[in-house]
C-alpha positions as CSV (number, residue, x, y, z in Angstrom):
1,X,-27.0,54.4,-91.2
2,X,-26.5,55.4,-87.7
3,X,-29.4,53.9,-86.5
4,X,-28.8,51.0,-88.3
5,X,-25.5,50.5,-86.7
6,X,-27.2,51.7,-82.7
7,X,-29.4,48.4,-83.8
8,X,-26.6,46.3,-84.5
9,X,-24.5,47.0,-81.3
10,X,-27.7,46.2,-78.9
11,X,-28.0,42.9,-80.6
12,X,-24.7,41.7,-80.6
13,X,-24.4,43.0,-76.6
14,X,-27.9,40.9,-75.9
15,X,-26.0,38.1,-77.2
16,X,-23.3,38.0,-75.2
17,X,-24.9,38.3,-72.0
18,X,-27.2,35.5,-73.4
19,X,-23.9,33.4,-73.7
20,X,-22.3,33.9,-70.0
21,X,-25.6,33.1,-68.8
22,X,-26.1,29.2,-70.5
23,X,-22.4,28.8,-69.2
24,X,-23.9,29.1,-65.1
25,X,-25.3,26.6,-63.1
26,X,-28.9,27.2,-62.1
27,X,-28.8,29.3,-58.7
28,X,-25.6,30.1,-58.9
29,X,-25.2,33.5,-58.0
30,X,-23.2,35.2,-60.5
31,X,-20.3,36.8,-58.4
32,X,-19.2,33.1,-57.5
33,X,-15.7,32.6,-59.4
34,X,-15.5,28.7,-58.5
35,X,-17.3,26.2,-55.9
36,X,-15.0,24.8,-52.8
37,X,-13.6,21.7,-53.6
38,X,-15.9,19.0,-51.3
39,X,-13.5,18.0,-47.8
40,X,-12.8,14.0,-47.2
41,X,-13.6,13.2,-43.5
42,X,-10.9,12.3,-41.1
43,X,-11.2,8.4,-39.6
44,X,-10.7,9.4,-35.8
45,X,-8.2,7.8,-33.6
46,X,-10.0,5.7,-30.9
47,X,-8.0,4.3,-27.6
48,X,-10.0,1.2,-26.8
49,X,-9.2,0.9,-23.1
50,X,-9.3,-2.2,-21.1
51,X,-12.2,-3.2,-18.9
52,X,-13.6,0.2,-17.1
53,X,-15.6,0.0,-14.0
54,X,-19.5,-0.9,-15.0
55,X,-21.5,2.3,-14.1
56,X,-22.8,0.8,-10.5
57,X,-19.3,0.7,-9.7
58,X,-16.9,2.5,-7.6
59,X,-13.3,3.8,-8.7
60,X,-11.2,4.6,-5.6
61,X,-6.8,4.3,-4.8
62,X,-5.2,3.2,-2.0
63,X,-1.9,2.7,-1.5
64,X,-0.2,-1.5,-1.5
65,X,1.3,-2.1,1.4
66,X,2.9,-5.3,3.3
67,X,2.1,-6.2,6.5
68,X,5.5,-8.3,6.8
69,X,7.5,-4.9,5.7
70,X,9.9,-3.9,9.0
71,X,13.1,-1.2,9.1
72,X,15.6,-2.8,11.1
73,X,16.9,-0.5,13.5
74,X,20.1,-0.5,15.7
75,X,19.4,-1.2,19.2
76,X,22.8,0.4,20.9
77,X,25.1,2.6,19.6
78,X,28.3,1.1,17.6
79,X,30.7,0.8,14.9
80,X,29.5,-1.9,12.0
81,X,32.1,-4.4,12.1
82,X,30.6,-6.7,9.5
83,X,27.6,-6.6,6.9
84,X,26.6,-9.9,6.1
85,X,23.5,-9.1,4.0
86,X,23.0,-6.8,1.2
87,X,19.8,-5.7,-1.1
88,X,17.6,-8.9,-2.9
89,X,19.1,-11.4,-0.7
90,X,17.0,-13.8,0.7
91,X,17.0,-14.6,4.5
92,X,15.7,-16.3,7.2
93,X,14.3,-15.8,10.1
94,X,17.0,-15.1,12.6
95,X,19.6,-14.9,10.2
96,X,22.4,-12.3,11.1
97,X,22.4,-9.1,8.8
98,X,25.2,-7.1,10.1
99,X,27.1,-7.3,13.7
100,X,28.6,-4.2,15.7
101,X,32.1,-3.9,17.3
102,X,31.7,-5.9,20.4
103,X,35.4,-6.2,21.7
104,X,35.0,-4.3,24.6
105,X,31.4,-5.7,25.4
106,X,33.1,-9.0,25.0
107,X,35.8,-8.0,28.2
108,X,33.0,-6.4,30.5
109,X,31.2,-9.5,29.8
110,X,34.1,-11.8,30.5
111,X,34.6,-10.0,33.7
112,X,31.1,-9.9,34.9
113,X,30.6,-13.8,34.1
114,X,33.8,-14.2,36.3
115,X,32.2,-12.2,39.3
116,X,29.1,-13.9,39.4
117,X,30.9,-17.4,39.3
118,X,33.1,-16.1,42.6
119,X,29.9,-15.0,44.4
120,X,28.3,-18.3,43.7
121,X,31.4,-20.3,45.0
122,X,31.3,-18.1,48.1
123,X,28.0,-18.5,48.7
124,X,28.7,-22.2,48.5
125,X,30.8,-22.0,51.0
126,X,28.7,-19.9,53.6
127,X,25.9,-22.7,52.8
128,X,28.3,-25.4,54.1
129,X,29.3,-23.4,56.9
130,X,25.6,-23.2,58.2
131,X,25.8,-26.6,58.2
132,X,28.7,-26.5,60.2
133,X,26.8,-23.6,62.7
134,X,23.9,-26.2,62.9
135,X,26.0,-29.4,63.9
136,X,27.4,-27.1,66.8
137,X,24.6,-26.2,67.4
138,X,23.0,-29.7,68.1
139,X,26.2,-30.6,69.7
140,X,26.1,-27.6,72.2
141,X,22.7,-28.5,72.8
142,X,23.0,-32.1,74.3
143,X,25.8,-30.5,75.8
144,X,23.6,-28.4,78.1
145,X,21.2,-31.3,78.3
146,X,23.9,-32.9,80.1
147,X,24.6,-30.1,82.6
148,X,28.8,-29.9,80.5
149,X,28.0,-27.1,79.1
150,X,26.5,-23.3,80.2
151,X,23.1,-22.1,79.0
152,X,25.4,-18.6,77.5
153,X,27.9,-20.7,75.4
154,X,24.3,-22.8,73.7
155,X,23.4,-19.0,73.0
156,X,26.5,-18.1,71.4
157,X,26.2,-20.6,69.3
158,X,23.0,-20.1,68.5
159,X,23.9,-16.6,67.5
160,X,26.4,-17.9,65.3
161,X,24.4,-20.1,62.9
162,X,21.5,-17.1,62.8
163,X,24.5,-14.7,61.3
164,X,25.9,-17.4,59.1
165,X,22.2,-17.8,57.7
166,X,22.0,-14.0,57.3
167,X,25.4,-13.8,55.6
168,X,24.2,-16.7,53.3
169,X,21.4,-14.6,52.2
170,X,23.3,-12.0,51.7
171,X,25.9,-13.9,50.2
172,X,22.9,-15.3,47.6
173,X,21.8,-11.7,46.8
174,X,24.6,-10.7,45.6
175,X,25.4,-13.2,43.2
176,X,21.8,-13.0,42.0
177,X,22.5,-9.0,41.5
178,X,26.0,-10.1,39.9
179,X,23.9,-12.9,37.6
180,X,21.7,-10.2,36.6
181,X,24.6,-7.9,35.4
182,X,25.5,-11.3,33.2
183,X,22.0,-11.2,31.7
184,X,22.2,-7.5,30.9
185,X,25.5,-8.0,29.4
186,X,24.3,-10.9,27.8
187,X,21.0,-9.3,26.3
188,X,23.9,-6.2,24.8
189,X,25.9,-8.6,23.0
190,X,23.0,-9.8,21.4
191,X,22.1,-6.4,20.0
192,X,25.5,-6.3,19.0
193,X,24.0,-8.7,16.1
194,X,21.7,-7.6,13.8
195,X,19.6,-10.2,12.7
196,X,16.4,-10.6,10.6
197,X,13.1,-10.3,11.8
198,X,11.6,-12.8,9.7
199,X,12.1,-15.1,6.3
200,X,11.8,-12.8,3.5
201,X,14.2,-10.6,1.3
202,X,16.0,-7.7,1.9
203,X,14.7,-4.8,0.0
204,X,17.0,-2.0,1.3
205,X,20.6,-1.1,2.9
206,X,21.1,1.6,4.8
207,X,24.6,1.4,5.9
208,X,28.1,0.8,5.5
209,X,30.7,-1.1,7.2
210,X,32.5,1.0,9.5
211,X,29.4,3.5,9.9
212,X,29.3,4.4,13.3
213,X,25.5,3.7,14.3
214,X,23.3,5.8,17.4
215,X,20.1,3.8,18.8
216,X,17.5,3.8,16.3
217,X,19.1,4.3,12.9
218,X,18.2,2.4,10.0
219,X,20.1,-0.5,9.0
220,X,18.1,-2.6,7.0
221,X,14.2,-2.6,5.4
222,X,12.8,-6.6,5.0
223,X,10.0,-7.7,3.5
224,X,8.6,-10.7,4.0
225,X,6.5,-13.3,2.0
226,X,2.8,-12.2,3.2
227,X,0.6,-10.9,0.6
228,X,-0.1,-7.5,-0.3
229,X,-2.8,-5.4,1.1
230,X,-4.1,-2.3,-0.5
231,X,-5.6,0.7,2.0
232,X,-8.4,2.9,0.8
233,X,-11.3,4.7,2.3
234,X,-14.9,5.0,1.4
235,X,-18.0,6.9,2.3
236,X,-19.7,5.6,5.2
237,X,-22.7,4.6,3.6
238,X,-20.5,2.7,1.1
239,X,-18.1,1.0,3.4
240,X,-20.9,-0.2,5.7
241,X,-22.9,-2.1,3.2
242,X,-19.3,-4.4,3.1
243,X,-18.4,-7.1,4.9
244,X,-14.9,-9.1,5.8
245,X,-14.3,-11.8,3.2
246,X,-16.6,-9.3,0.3
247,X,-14.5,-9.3,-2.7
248,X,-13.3,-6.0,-4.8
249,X,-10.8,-5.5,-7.6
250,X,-7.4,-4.2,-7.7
251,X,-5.3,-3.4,-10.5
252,X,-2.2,-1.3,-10.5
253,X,-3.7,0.8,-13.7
254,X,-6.9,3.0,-14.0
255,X,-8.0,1.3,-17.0
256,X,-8.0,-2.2,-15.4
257,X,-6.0,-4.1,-18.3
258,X,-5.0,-6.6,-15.5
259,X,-6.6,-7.4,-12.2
260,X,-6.6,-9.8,-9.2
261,X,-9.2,-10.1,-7.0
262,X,-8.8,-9.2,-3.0
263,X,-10.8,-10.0,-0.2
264,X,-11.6,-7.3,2.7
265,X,-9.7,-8.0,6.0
266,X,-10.4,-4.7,7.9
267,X,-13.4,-2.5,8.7
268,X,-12.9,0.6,10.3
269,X,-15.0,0.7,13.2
270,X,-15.4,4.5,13.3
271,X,-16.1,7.3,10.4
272,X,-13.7,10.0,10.3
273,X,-16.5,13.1,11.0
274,X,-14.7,15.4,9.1
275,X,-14.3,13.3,5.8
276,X,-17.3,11.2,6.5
277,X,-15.2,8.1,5.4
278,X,-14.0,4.7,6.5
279,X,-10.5,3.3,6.2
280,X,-11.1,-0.4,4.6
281,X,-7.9,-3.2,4.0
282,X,-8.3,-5.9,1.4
283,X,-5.4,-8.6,0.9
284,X,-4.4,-9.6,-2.5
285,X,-5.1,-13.1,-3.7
286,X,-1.9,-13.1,-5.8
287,X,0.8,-10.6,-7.3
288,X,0.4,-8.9,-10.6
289,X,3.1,-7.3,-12.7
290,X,3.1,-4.0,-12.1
291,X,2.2,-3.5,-8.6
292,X,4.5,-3.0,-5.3
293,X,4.8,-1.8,-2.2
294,X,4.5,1.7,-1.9
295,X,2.8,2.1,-4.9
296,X,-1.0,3.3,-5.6
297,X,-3.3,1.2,-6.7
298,X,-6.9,1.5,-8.4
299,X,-9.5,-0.1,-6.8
300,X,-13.5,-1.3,-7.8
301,X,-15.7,-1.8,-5.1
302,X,-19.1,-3.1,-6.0
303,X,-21.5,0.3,-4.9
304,X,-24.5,-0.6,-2.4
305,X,-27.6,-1.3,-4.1
């Protein structure tokens, strides 16, 4: 009976490890509890940039400049009376921007004008009294001609037209000396007014009425109408394959969404030894959003062949 029974226990064991082996997948290896679920790819995010350079190309900055771009500086020291300009307003060329305290200019002026006018008047007068020396002169000489007169009164007055002469050139320098001071005076009112350099717009303001300015401080920037220009150097070997008037690219981004095209004005004659470069100009053929003065532009230049 026991046996029977060891019989029936190895038979009914068998079949259970029969059971849990039909219920596998083939290969599986039996201490796997369940598979990883499969993963869905991820769509990547992909920038699609504007137009790059083409691989022959070469990327280089510069900064934009404007060759019509000028600080206006005082030219004598002063207190600002009166701004007549202020930032974005157009002007011309000539136009007057500001104007210094000029009172007492005005009364140096005023005396200086009167001087020179005296001198002129006197010297005037010493010219008419030459005249006078040289009809006594002619009278003194027919005189002696005659044997009325002595031959020491024809050389006194002699002596008297050849010191009314000198005291007429003397007489003429001085109003020329006192006509100078006039110009002087006349050249310092006129830095008394600040005016504009040329047509354009006024881009900054440095000052404020009643400032009291020294020589040299910065009143106004203008920039004119001329078109930009962009500044960047190349290798040697690069920059001398160009030529004035060869075309690159300038755009105010790296990816070059927009362009304009500009045309190379300036060639460095010389290579910097220690960078082995060349400074090259190009002038813009228009304006594009985006891009000003000051700023730093991207640049393609077609590479030498």
């Amino acid at each position: 009976m026991s046996r029977l029974f060891a019989v029936i226990s190895v038979c009914f064991f068998a079949a259970a490890v029969a059971g849990c082996a039909s219920s596998r997948q083939p290969g599986e290896s039996a201490t796997v509890v369940a598979a990883s679920a499969p993963t869905r790819p991820v769509a990547e995010t992909v920038n699609h940039p504007g137009p790059v350079a083409a691989p022959d190309d070469m990327v280089v900055t510069g900064p934009v400049t404007m060759e019509q771009q000028l600080d206006v500086v005082a030219q004598r020291s002063g207190v600002i009376a009166s701004l007549d300009a202020d930032v974005d307003m157009s002007v011309r060329g000539g136009q007057l921007l500001a104007r210094l305290d000029d009172r007492e200019l005005a009364d140096d002026r005023s005396a200086a004008d009167y001087n020179a006018k005296s001198l002129e008047a006197d010297l005037k007068n010493w010219e008419a009294e030459v005249e006078v020396r040289k009809a006594d002169l002619r009278r003194a000489e027919e005189l002696r001609k005659d044997g009325i007169n002595t031959q020491e009164a024809l050389d006194h007055v002699k002596y008297d037209l050849t010191a009314t002469e000198y005291e007429v050139e003397r007489q003429r320098e001085e109003m020329e000396s006192a006509q100078a001071a006039l110009r002087s005076l006349d050249m310092e009112m006129e830095k008394t007014r600040i005016v504009a350099p040329f047509d354009g717009e006024v881009s900054q303001r440095y000052v404020r009425k009643g400032q009291y300015l020294h020589i040299g401080d910065r009143l106004f920037q203008v920039t004119g109408n001329s078109p930009l220009e962009v500044r960047f150097t190349l290798p040697a070997r690069e920059g001398a394959a160009l030529r004035r008037g060869s075309l690159v690219t300038v755009s105010a981004t790296p990816d070059f969404q927009v362009t304009v095209p500009a045309a190379i004005t300036h060639l460095s004659p010389v290579v910097d030894p220690g960078s082995g470069t060349m400074e090259v100009t190009a002038v813009l053929s228009r304006k594009i959003p985006g891009l000003l003065p000051g700023m730093v532009a991207t640049v393609r230049v077609p590479r030498r062949p």
